[in-house]
VEXPA-162824 format. One record per atom (N, C-alpha, C): y, z, x; atom name; residue number from 1. Coordinates in nm, 2 decimals, padded with zeros to 4 digits. Each point is the difference from the previous one (the first is absolute). Layout:
BEGIN
((Y,Z,X),CA,NUM)
...
END
This chain:
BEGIN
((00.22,00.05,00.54),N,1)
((00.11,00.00,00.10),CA,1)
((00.10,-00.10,-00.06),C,1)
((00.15,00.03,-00.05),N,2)
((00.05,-00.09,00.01),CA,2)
((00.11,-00.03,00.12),C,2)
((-00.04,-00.10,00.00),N,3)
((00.12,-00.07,00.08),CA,3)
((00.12,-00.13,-00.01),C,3)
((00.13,00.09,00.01),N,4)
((00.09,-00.11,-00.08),CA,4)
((00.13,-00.03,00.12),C,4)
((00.04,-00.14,-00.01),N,5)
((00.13,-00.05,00.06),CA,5)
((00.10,00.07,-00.08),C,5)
((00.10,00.12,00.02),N,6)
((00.09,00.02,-00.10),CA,6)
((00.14,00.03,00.07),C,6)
((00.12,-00.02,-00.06),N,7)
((00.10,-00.02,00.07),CA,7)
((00.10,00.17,-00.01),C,7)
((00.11,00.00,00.08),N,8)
((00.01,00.15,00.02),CA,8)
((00.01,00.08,-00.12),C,8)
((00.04,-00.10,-00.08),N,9)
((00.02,00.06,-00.10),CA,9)
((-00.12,00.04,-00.18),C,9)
((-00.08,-00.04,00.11),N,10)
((-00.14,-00.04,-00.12),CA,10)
((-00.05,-00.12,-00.08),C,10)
((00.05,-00.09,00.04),N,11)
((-00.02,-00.10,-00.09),CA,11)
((-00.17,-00.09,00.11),C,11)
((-00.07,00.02,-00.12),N,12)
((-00.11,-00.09,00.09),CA,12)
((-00.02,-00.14,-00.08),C,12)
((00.10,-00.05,-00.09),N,13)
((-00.02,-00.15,-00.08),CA,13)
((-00.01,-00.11,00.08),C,13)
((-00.07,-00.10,00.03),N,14)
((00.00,-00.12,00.08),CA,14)
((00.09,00.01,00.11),C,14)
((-00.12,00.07,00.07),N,15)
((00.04,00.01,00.16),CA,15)
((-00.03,-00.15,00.06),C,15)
((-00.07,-00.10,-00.02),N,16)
((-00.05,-00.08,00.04),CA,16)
((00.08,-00.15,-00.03),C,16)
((00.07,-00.01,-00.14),N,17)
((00.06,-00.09,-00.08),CA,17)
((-00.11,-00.05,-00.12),C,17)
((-00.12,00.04,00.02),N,18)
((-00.10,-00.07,-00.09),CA,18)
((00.03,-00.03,-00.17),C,18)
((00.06,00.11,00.00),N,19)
((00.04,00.04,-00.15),CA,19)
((00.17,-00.07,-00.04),C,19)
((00.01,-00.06,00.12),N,20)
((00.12,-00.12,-00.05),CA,20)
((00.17,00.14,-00.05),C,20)
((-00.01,00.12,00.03),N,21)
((00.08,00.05,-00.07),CA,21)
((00.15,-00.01,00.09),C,21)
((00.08,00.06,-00.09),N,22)
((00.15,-00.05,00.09),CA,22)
((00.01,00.04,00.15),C,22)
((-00.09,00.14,00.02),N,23)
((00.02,00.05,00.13),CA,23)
((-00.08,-00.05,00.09),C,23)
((-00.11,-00.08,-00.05),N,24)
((-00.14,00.00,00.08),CA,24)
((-00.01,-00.03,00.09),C,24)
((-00.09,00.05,00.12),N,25)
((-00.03,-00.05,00.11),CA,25)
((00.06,00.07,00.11),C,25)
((00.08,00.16,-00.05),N,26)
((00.11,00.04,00.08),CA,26)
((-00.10,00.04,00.12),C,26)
((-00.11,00.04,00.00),N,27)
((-00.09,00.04,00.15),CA,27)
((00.01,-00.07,00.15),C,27)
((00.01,-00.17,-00.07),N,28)
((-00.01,-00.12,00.11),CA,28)
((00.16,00.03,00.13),C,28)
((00.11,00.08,-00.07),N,29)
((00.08,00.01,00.10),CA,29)
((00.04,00.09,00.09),C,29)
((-00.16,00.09,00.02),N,30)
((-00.02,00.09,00.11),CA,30)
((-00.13,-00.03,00.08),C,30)
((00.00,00.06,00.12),N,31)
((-00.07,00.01,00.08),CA,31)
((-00.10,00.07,00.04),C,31)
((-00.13,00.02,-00.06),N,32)
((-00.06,00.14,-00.01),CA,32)
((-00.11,00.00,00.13),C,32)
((00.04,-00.06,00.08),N,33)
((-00.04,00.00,00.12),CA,33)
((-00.21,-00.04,-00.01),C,33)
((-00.03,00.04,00.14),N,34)
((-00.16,-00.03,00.03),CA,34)
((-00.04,00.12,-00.08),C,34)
((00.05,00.09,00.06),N,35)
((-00.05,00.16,-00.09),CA,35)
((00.01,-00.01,-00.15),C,35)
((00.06,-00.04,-00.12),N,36)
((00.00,00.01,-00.09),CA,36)
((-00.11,-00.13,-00.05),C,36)
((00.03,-00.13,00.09),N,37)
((-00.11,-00.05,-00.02),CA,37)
((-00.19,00.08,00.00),C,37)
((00.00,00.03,00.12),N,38)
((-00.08,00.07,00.02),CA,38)
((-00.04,00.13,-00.13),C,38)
((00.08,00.07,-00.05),N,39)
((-00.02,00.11,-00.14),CA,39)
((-00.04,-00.12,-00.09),C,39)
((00.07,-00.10,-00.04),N,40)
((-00.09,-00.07,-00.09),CA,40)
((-00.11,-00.05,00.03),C,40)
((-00.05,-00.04,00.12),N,41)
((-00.15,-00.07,00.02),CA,41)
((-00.09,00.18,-00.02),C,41)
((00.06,00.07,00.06),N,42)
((-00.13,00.10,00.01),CA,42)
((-00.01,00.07,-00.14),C,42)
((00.11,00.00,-00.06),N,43)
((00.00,00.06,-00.14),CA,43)
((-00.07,-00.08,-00.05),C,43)
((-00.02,-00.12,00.00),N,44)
((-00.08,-00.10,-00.13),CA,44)
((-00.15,00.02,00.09),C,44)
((-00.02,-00.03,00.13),N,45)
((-00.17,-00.01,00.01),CA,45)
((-00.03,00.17,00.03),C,45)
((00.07,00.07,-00.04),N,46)
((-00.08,00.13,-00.03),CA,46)
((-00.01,00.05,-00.18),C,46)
((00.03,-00.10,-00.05),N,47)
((00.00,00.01,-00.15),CA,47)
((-00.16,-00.06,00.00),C,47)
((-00.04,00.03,-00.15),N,48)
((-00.14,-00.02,-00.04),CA,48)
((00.05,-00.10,-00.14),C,48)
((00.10,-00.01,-00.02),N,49)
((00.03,-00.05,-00.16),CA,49)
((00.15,-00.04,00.00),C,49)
((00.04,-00.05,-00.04),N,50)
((00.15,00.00,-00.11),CA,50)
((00.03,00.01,-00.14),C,50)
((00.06,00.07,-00.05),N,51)
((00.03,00.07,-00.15),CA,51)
((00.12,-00.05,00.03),C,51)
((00.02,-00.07,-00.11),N,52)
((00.14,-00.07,-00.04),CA,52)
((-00.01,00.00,-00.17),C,52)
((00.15,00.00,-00.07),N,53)
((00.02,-00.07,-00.12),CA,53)
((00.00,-00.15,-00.06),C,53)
((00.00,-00.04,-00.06),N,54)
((-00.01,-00.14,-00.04),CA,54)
((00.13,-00.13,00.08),C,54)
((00.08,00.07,-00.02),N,55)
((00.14,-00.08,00.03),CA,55)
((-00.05,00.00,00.20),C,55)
((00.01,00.11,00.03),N,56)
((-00.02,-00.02,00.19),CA,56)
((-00.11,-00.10,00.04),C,56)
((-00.15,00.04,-00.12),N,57)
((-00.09,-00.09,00.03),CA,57)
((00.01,-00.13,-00.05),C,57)
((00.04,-00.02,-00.05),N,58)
((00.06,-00.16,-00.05),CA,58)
((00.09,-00.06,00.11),C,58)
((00.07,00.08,00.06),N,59)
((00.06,-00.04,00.11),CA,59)
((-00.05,-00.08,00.14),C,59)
((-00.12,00.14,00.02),N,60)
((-00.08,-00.01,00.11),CA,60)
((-00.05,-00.09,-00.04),C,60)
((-00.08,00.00,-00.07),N,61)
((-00.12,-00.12,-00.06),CA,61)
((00.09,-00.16,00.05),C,61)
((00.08,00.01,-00.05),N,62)
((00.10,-00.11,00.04),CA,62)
((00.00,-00.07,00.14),C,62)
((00.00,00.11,00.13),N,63)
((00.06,-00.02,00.07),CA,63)
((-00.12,00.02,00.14),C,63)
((-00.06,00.10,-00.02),N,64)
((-00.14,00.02,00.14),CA,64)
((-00.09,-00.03,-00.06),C,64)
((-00.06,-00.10,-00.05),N,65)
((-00.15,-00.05,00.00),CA,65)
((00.05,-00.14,00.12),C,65)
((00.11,-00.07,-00.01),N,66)
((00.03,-00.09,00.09),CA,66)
((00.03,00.02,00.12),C,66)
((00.04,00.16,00.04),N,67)
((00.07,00.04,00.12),CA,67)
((-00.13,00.04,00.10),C,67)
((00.06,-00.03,00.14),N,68)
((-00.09,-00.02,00.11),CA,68)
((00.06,00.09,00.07),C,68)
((-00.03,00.09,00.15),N,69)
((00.05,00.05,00.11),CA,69)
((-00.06,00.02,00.06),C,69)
((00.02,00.01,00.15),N,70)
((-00.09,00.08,00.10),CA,70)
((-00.03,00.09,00.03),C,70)
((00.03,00.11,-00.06),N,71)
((00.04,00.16,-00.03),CA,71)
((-00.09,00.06,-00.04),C,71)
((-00.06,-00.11,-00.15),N,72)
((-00.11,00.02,-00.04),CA,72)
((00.05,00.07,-00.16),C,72)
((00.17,00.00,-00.03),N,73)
((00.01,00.09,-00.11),CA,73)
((00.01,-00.07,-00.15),C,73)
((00.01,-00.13,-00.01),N,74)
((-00.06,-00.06,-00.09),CA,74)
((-00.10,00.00,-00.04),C,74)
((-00.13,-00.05,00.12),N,75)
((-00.09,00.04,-00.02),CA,75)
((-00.06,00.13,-00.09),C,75)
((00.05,00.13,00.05),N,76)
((-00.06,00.11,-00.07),CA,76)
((00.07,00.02,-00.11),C,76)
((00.14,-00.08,-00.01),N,77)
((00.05,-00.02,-00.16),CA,77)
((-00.02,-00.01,-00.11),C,77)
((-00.11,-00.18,00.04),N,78)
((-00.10,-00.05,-00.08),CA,78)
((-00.16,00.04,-00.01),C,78)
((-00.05,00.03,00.11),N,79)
((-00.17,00.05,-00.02),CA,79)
((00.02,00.14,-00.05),C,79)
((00.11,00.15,-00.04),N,80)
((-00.03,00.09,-00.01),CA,80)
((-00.01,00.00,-00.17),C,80)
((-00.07,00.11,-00.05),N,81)
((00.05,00.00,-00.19),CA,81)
((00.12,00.02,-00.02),C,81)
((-00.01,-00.02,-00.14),N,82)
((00.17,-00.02,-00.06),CA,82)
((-00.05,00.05,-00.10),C,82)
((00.10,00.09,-00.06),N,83)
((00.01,00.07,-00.12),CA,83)
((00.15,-00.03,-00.07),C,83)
((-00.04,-00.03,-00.14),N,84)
((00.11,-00.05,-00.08),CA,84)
((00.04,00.13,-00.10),C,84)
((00.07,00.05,-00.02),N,85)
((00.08,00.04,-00.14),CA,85)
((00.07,-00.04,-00.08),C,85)
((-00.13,-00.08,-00.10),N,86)
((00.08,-00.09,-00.09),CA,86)
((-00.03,00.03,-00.15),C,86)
((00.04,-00.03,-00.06),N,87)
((-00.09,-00.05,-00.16),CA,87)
((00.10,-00.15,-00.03),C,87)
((00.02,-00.03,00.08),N,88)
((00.03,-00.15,-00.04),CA,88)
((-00.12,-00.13,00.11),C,88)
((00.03,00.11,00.09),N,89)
((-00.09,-00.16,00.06),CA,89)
((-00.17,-00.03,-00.03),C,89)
((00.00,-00.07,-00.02),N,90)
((-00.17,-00.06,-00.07),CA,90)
((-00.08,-00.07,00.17),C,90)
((00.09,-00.08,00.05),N,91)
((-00.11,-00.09,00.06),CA,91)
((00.04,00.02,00.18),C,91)
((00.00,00.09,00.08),N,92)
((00.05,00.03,00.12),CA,92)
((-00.07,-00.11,00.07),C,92)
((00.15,-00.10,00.11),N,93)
((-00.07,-00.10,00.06),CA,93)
((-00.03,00.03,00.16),C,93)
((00.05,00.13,00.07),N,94)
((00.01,00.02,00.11),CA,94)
((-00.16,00.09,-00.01),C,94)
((-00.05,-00.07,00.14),N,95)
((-00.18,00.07,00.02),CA,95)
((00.04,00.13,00.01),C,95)
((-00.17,00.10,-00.03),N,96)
((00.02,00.12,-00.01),CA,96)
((00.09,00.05,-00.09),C,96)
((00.03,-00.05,-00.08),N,97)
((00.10,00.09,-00.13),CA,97)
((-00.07,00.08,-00.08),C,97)
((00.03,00.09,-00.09),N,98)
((-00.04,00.10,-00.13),CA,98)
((00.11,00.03,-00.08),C,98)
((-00.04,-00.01,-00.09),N,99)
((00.13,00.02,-00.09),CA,99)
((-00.04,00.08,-00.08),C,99)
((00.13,00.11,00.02),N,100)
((00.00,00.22,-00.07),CA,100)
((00.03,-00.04,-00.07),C,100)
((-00.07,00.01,-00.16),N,101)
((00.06,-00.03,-00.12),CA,101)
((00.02,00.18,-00.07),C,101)
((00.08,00.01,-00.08),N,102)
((00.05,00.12,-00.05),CA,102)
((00.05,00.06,00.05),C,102)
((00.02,00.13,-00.03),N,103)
((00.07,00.07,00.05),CA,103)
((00.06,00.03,00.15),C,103)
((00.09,-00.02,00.11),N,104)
((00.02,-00.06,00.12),CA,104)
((-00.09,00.19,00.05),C,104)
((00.11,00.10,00.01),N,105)
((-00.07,00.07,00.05),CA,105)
((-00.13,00.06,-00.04),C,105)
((-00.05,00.00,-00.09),N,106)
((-00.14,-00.01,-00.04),CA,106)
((-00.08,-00.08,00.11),C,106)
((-00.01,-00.12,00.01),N,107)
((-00.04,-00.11,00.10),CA,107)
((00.00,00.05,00.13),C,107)
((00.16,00.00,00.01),N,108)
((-00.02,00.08,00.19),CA,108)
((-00.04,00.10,00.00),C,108)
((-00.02,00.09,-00.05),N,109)
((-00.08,00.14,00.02),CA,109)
((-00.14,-00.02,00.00),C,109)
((-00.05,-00.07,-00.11),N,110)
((-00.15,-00.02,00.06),CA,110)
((-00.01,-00.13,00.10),C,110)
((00.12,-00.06,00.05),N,111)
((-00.05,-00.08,00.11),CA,111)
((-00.02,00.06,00.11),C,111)
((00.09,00.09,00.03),N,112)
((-00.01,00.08,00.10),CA,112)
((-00.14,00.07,00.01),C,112)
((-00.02,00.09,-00.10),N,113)
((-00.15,00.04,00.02),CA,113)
((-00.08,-00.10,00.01),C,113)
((-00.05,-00.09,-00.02),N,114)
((-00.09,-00.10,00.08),CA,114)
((00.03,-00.06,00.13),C,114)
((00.08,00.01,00.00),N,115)
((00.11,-00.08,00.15),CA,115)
((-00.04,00.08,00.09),C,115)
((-00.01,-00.03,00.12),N,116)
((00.02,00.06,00.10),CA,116)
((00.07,-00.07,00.13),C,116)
((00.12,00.09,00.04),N,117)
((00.07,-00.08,00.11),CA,117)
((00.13,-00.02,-00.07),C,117)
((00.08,-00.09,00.07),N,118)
((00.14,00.01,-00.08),CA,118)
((00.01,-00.10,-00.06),C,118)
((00.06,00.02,-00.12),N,119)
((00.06,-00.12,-00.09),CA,119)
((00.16,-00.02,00.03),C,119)
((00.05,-00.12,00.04),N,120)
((00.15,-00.03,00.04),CA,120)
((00.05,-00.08,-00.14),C,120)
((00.14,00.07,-00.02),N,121)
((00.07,-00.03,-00.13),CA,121)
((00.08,-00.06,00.10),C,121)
((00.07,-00.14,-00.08),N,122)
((00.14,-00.01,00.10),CA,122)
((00.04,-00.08,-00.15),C,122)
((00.14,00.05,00.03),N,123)
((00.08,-00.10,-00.10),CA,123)
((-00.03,00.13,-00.15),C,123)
((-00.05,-00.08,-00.15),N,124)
((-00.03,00.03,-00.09),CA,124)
((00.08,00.14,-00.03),C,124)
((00.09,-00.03,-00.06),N,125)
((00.12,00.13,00.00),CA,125)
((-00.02,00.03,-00.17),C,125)
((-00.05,-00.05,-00.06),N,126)
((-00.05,00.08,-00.13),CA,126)
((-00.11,00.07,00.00),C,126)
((-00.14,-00.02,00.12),N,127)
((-00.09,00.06,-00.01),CA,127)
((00.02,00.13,00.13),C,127)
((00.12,-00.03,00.08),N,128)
((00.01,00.12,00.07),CA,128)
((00.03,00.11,-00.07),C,128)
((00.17,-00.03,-00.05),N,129)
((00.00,00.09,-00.12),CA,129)
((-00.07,00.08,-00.04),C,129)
((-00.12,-00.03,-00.09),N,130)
((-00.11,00.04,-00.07),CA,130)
((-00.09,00.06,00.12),C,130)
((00.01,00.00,00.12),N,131)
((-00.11,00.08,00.11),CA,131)
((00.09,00.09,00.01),C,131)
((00.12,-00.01,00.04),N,132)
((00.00,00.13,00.05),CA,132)
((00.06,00.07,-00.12),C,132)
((00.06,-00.04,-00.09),N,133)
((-00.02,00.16,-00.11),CA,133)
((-00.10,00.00,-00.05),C,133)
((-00.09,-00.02,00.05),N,134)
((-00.18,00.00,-00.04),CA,134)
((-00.07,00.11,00.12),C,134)
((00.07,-00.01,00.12),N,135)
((00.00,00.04,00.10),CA,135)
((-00.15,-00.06,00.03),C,135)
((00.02,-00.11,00.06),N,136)
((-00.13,-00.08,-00.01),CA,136)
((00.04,-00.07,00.22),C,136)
((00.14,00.03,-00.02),N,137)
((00.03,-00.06,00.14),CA,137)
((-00.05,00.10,00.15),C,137)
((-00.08,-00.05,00.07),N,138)
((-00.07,00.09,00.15),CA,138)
((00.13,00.00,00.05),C,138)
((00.06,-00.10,00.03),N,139)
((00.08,-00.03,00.11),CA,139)
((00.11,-00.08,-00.03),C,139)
((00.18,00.00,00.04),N,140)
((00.03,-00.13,-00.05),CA,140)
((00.07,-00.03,00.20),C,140)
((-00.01,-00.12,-00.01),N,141)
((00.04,-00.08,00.12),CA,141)
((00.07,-00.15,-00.03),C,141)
((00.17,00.08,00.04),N,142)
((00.08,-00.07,-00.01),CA,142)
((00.08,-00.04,00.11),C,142)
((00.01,-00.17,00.00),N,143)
((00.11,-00.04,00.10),CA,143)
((00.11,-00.02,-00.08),C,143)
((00.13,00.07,00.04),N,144)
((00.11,00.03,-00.05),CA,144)
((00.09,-00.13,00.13),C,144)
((00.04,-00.10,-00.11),N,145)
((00.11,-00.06,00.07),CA,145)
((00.11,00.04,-00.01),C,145)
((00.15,-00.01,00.09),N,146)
((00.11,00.02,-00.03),CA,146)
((00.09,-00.08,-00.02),C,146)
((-00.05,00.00,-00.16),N,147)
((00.12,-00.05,-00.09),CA,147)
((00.00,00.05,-00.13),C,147)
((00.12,00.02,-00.05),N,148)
((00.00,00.06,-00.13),CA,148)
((00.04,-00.15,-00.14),C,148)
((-00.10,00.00,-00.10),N,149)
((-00.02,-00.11,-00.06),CA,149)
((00.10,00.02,-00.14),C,149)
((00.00,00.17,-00.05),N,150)
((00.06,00.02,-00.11),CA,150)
((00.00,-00.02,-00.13),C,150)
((-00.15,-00.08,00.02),N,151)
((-00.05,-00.05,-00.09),CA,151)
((-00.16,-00.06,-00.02),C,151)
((-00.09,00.02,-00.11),N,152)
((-00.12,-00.03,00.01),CA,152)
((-00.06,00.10,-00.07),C,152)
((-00.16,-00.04,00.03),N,153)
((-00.08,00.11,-00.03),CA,153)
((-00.04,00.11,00.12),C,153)
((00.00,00.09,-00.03),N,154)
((-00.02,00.13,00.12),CA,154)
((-00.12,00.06,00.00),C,154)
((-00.01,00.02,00.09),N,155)
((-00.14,00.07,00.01),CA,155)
((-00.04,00.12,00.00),C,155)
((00.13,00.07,-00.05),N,156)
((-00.02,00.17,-00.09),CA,156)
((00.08,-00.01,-00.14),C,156)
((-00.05,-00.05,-00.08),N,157)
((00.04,00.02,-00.17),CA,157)
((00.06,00.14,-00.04),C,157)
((00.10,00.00,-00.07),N,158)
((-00.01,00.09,-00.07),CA,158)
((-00.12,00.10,-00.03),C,158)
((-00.01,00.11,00.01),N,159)
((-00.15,00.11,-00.02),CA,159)
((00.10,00.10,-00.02),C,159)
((-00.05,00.09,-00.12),N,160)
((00.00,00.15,-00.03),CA,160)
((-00.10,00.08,00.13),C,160)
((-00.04,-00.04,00.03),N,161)
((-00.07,00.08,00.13),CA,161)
((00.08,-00.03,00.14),C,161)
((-00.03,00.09,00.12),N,162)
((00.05,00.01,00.15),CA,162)
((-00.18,-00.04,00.02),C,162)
((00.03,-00.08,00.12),N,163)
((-00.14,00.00,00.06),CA,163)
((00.01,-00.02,00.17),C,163)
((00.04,00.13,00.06),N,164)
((00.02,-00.01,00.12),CA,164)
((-00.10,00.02,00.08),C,164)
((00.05,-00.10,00.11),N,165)
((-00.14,-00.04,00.09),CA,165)
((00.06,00.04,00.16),C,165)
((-00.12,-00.02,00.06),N,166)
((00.02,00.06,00.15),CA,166)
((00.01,-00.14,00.12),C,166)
((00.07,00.06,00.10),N,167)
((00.03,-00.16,00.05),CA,167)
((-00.10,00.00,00.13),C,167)
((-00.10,-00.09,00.03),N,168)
((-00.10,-00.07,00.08),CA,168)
((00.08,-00.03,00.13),C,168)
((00.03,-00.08,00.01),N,169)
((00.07,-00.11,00.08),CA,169)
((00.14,-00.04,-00.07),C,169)
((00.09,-00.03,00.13),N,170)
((00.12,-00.07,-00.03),CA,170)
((00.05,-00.05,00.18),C,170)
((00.03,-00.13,-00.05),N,171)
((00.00,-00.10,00.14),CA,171)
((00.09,-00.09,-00.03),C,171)
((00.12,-00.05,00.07),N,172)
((00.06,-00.12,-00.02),CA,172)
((-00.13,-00.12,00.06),C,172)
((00.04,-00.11,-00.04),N,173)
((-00.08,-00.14,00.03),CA,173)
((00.12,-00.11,00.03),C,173)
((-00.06,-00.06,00.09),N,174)
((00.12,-00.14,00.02),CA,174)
((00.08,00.02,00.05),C,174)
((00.12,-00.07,-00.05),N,175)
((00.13,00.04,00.08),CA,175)
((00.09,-00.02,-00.09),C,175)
((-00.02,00.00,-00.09),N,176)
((00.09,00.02,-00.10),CA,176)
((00.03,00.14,-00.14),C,176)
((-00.11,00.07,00.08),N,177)
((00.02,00.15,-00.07),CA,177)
((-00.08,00.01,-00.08),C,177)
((-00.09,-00.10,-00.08),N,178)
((-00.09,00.06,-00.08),CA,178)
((-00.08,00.09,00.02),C,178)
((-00.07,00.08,-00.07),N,179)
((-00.06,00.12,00.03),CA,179)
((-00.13,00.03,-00.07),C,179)
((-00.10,00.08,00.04),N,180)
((-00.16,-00.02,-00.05),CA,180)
((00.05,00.13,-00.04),C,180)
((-00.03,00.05,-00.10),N,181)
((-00.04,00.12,-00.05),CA,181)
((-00.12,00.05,-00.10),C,181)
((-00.08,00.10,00.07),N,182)
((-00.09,00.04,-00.08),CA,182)
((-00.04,00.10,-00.04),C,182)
((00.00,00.02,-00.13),N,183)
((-00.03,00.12,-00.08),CA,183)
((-00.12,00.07,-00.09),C,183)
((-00.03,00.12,00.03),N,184)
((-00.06,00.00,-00.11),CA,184)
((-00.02,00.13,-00.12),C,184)
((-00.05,00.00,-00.09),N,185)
((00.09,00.09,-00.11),CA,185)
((00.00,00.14,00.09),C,185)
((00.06,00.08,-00.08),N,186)
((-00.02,00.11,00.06),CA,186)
((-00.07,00.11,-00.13),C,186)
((-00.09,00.10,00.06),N,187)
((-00.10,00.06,-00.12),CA,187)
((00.04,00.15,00.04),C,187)
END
């Protein structure tokens, strides 16, 4: 399942500011209400795992092993597995890590077959890439903010292929217009 902050115009780069980049942080100036809160607590404690790339998990690792709530979604942040797609990282310091060495979709494909339950991607925009022209993606679940950034990394690359998907859900959240959308491929 991936699930990404991306803005109207596709850009999902440092929604947060973590990555220090010129735009970052553009998410913090909407309102995605209780309900959008709510899609992210239920989205994460009905995950069994997180599959991230190196750069997102370096991030995370950074940032929720210290983080607390009453929600409980730190919590399942930190106690759930983590899956890395790396061939750079050697020594993962966030509990519960594994690190996919080789080939990225190689890795997720037989992760999946062992796995059971859902694996949540968020962020990791080179290893999305690589899922879904792999067609490796179940589901994608996007909160679309509105703003157009015009710049960044996007979360549909360039592809010689169409990969049209069928739409789940679509809901505004908050009061500022963002919007949950969910998809999934279409066969």
């Amino acid at each position: 399942m991936v699930s990404e902050f991306i803005s109207v115009d596709g850009v999902m780069e440092d929604p947060g500011g973590s990555e220090h980049t010129k735009l970052g942080g553009w998410v913090f100036q909407f309102n995605r209400g209780e309900d959008g809160d709510r899609f992210k607590l239920d989205e994460v404690k009905s995950a069994e795992g997180l599959l991230l790339g190196r750069k997102t998990y370096e991030g995370f690792a950074a940032a929720w092993p210290s983080r607390t709530d009453d929600q409980g979604f730190a919590t399942k942040m930190n106690s759930m597995p983590k899956y890395v797609v790396s061939s750079k990282l050697t020594n993962p310091t966030w509990n519960n890590t594994t690190v996919l060495k080789g080939d990225a979709v190689e890795s997720v494909s037989k992760l999946k077959e062992r796995e059971r339950g859902e694996l949540l991607v968020n962020g990791s925009c080179q290893l999305v890439h690589a899922l879904i022209e792999a067609g490796l993606v179940d589901e994608m679940r996007l909160m679309v903010f509105p703003i157009v950034l015009g710049m960044g990394k996007r979360l549909f690359s360039d592809s010689p292929h169409a990969w049209p998907f069928r739409l789940l859900e679509s809901r505004a959240v908050g009061q500022d217009g963002v919007l949950v959308v969910r998809y999934e491929p279409k066969v």
